[in-house]
C-alpha positions as CSV (number, residue, x, y, z in Angstrom):
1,X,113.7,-139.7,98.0
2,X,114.4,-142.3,95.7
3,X,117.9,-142.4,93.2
4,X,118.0,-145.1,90.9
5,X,121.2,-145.0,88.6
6,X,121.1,-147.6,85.9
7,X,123.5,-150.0,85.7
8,X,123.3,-151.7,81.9
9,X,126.2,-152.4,79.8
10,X,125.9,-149.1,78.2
11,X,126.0,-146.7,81.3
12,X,128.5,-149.7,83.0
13,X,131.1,-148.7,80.4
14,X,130.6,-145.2,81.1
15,X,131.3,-145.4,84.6
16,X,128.0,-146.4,86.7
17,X,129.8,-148.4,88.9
18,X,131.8,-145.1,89.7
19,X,128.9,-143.3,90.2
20,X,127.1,-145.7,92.5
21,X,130.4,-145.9,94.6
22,X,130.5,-141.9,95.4
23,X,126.7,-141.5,95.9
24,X,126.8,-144.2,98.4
25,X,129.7,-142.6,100.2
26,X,128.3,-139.0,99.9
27,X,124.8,-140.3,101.3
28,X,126.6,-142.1,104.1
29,X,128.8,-139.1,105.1
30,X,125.9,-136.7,104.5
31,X,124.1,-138.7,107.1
32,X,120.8,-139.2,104.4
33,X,120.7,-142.7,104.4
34,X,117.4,-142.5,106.2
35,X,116.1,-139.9,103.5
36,X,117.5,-141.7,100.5
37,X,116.7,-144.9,99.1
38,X,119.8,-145.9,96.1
39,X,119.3,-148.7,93.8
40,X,119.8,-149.7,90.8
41,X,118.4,-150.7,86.9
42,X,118.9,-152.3,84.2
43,X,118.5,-149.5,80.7
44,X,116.3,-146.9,81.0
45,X,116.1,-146.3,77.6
46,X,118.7,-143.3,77.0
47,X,122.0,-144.9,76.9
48,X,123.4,-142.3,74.2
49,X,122.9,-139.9,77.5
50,X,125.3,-141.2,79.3
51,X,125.4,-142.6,83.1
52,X,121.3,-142.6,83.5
53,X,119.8,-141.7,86.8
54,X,116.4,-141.2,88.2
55,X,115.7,-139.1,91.2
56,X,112.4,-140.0,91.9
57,X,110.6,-139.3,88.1
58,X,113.6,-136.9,87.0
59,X,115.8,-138.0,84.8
60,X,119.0,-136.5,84.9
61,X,122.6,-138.0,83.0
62,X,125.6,-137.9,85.2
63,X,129.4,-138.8,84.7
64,X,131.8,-140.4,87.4
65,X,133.5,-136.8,87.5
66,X,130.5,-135.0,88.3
67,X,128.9,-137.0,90.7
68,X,129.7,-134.8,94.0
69,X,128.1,-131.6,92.2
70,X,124.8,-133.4,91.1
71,X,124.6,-135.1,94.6
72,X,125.4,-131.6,96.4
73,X,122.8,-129.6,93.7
74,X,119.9,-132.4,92.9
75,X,119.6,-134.4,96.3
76,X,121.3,-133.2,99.1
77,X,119.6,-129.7,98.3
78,X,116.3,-131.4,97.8
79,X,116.2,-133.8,101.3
């Protein structure tokens, strides 16, 4: 599975960084690093939509405060 969260000056200022931070601890701990590949972009086009990220071709917008549930309810349940 891939997860590509963008990291742009639009979605920086609205906490990417944050997000990239828990999604690589909650792979780690999950023990998916094997089964997920993280990275990262520059704009995906949608930065009124917050924190953009792209598991595999779904695009999904995601906050630094809901990070755990959207790891726990988009990837984790998905691997």
């Amino acid at each position: 599975m891939k997860v590509t969260v963008c990291i742009g000056s639009s979605c920086h200022i609205k906490g990417s960084r944050q997000v990239v931070e828990q999604l690589q601890t909650l792979i780690r701990d999950a023990g998916l690093s094997d089964k997920v590949e993280l990275g990262g972009t520059f704009c995906m086009g949608k930065c009124q939509q917050g924190v953009c990220v792209m598991v595999d071709d779904e695009f999904f917008s995601v906050t630094p405060a809901d990070t755990k549930p959207f790891f726990e309810g988009y990837i984790k349940a998905r691997v």
